[in-house]
C-alpha positions as CSV (number, residue, x, y, z in Angstrom):
1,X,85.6,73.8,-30.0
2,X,87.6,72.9,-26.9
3,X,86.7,70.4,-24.7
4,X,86.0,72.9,-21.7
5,X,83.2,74.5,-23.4
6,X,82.0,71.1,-24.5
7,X,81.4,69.5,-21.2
8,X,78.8,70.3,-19.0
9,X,80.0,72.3,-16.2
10,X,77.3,71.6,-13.5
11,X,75.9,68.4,-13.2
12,X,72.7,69.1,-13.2
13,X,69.8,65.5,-13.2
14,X,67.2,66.1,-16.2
15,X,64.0,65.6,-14.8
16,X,60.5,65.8,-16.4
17,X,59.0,67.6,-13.7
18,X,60.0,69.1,-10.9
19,X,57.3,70.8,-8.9
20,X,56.2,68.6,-6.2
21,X,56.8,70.1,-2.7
22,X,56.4,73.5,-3.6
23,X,52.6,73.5,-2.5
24,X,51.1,72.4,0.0
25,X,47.8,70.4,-0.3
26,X,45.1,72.4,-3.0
27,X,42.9,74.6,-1.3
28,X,39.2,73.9,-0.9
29,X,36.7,73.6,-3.6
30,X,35.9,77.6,-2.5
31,X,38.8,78.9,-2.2
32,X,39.7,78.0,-5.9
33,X,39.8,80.2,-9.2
34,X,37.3,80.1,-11.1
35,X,38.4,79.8,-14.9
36,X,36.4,82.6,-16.0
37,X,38.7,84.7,-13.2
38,X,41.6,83.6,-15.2
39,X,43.2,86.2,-17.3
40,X,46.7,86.1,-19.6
41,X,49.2,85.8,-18.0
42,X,48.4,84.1,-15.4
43,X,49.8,81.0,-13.9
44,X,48.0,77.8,-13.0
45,X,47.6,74.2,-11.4
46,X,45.3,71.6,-10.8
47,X,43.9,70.3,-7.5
48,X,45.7,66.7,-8.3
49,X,48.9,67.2,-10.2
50,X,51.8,69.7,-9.3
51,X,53.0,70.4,-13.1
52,X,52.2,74.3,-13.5
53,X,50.9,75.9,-16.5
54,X,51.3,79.5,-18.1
55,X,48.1,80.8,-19.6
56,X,49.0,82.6,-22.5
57,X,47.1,85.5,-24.7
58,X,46.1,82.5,-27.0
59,X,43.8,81.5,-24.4
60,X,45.9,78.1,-24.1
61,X,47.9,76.7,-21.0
62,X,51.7,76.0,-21.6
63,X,53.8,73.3,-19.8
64,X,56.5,74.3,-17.9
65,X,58.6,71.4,-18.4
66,X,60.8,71.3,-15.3
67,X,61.8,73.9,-12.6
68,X,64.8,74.8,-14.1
69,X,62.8,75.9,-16.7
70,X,60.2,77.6,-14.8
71,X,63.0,79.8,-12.5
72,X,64.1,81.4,-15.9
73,X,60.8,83.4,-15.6
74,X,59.7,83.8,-11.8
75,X,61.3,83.7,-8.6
76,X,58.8,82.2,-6.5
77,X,55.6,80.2,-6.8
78,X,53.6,82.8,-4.9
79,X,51.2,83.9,-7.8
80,X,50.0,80.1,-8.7
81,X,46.5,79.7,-9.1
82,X,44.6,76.6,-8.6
83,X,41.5,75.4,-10.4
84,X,39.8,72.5,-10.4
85,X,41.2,69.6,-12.1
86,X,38.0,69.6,-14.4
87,X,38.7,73.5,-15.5
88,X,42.1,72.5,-16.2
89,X,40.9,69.5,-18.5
90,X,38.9,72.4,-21.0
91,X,41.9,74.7,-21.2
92,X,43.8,73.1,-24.4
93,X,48.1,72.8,-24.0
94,X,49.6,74.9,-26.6
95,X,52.7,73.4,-26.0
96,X,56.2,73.3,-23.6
97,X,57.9,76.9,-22.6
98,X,61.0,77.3,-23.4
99,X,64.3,79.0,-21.1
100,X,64.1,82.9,-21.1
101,X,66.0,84.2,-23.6
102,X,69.2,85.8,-22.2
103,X,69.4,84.3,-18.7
104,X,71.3,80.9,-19.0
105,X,73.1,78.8,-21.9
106,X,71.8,75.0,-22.7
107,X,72.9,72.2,-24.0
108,X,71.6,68.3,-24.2
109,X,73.8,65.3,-23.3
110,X,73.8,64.0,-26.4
111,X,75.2,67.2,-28.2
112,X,78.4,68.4,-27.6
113,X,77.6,72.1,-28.5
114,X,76.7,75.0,-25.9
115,X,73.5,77.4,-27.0
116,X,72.1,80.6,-26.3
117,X,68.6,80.8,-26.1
118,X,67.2,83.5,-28.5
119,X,63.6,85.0,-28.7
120,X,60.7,82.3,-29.5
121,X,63.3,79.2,-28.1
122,X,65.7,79.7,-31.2
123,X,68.4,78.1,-30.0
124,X,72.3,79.6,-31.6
125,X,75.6,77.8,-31.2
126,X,78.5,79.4,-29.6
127,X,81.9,78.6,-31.7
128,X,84.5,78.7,-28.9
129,X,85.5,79.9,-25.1
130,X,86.2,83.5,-26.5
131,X,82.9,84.0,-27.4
132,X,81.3,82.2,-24.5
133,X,83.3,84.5,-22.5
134,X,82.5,87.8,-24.5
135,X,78.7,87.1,-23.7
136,X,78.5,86.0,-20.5
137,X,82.1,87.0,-18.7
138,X,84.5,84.5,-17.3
139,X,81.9,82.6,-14.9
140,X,80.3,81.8,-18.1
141,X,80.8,78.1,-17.5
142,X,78.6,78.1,-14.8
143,X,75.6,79.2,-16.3
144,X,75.1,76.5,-18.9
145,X,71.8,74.1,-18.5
146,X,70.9,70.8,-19.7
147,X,68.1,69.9,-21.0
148,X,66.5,66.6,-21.4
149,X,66.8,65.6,-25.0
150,X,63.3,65.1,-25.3
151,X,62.6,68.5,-24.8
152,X,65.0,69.8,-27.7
153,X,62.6,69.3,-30.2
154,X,61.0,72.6,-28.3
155,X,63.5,74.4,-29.7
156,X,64.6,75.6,-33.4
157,X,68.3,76.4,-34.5
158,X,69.6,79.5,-35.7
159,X,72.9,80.9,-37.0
160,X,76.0,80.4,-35.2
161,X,77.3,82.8,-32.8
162,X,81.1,83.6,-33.5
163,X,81.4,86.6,-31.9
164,X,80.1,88.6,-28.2
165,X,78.3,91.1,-30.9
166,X,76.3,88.7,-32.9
167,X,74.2,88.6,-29.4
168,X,73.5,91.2,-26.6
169,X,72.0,88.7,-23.2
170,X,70.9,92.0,-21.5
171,X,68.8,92.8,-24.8
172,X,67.5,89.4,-24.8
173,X,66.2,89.0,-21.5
174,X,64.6,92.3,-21.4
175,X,63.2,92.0,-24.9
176,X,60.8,89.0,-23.5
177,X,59.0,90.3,-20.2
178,X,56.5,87.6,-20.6
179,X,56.3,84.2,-22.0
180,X,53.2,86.2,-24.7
181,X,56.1,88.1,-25.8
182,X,58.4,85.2,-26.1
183,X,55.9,83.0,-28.4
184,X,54.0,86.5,-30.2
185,X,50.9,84.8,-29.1
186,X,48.1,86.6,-29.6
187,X,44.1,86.5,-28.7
188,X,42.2,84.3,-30.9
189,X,39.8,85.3,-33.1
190,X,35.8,84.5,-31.9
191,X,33.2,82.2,-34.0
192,X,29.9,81.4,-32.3
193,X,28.2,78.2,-33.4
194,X,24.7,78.0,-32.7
195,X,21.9,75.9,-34.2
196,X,21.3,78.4,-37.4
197,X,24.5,78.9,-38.4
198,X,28.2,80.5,-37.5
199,X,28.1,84.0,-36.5
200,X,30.5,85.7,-37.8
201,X,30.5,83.8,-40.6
202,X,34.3,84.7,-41.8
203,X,36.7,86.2,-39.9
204,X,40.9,87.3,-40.6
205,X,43.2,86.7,-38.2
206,X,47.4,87.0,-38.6
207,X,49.7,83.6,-39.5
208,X,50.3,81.8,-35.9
209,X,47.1,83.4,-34.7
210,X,44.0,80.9,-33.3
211,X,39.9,81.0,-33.8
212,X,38.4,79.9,-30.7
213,X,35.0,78.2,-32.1
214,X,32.3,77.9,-29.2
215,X,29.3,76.0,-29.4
216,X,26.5,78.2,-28.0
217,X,23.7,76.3,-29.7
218,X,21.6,73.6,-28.2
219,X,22.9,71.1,-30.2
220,X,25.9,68.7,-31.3
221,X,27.9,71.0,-34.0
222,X,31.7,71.1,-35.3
223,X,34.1,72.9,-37.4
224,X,35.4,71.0,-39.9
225,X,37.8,72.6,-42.8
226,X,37.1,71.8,-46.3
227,X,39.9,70.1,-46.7
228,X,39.3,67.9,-43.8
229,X,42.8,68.8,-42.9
230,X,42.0,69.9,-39.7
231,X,38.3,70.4,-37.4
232,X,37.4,70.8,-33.6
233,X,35.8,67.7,-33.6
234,X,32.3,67.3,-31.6
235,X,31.4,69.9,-29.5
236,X,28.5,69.5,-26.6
237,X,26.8,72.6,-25.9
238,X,29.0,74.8,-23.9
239,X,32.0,73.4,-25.4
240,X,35.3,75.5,-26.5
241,X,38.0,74.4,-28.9
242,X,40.9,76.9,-30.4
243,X,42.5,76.0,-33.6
244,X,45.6,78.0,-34.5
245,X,46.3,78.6,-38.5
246,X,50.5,79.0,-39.1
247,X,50.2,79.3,-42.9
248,X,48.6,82.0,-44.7
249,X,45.7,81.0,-47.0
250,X,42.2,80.9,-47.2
251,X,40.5,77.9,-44.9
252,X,36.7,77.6,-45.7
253,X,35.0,75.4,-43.2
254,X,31.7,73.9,-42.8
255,X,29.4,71.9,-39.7
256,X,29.8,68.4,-39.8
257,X,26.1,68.4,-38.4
258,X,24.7,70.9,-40.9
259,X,26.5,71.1,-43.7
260,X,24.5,73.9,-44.8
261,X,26.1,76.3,-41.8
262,X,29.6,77.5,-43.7
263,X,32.5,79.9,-43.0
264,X,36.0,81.0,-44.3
265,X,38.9,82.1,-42.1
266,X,41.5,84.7,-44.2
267,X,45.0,84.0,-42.8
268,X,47.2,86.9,-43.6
């Protein structure tokens, strides 16, 4: 690889977060959203803190690391959303969004190789200038990011690109209109704990997919697997806690506070 595609062609600082003068104070306690207003899609901040959140089909908030991040997928800040502070504290992170596929190329200081950005923050190597060139014309040297090396890990690696037709930009972009379509989240299943039991008592959801367990009982109660590999821990009354399933199987779960009260989740 030659050394001009291996430097970094615009010197840009890595920053953690890089909201903070885009708002001006929260609104009022009225004048917030109220989290049961809040739909997919959506895009949100606390009262306190500028860092701004996607809320995805998952019914969980991701982080958009920085700004350059953020202006991959919107133009403006004009749809934010604030809630309170304690809303935002009951809406669980799902983790960091990654660069629209398509838009920009990245790399990290400590790596000497430039990426595309693929669908679902698969990163793929570009061999050489050519290429570079084929994909993203002869300005492609000034559309290369980098990102903190501590958000890498967001990322997976794919194959190699060693040619302009192993990857289509255009086709990228478009392919992922939304950061849902970008991660294939998808709605969680439902399981209602009350103080008799779970209702339903089994439910199948799709590998990656979530169950969103809410306690409607009076009571303390919990989801705990079998296995005790994984659990909601304790819920109050009221309480909501989503817990995603990536492998298929069979998880059979019981409350901690009844052991009696049972379920299964099927994971295609």
């Amino acid at each position: 690889m030659s050394q001009t595609l291996k430097k970094l062609s615009l010197g840009f600082i890595a920053v953690g977060m890089a909201f903070a003068g885009y708002f001006a104070a929260a609104p009022s306690a009225s004048a917030l959203t109220a989290i049961a207003d809040l739909s997919a899609g959506d895009l949100i901040r606390g009262e306190t803190f500028s860092a701004v959140y996607y809320m995805g089909e998952d019914g969980m908030r991701y982080v958009f690391p920085n700004q350059k991040t953020y202006d991959t997928w919107y133009s403006n800040f004009d749809s934010v959303r604030f809630i309170s502070d304690t809303d935002l504290a009951t809406i669980q992170i799902g983790g960091n969004v990654t660069y629209r596929p398509g838009v920009l190329m990245v790399k990290i200081v400590s790596d000497s190789k430039v990426y595309t950005v693929s669908e679902g923050g698969v990163l793929r190597a570009i061999d050489s200038e050519a290429t570079a060139t084929d994909l993203y014309g002869s300005s492609w040297n000034t559309m290369i990011h980098d990102i903190p090396d501590g958000f890498f890990t967001n990322y997976t690696l794919g194959e190699e690109l060693t040619s302009g037709s192993d990857y289509d930009a255009a086709d990228a972009t478009a392919g992922t209109t939304s950061i849902d379509d970008d991660k294939s989240l998808e709605a969680p299943a439902e399981i209602s704990i009350t103080d008799s039991g779970f209702s339903p008592i089994d439910v199948t959801i799709d590998a990656g997919q979530g169950v969103r367990f809410t306690n409607d009982g009076n009571d303390k109660h919990n989801a705990t697997g079998d296995d005790l590999t994984w659990g909601t821990g304790t819920m109050q009354s009221g309480d909501v806690w989503i817990v995603t399933f990536k492998e298929a199987g069979t998880y059979t779960f019981y409350d901690g506070y009844d052991s009696s009260n049972t379920g299964a989740i099927f994971v295609d």
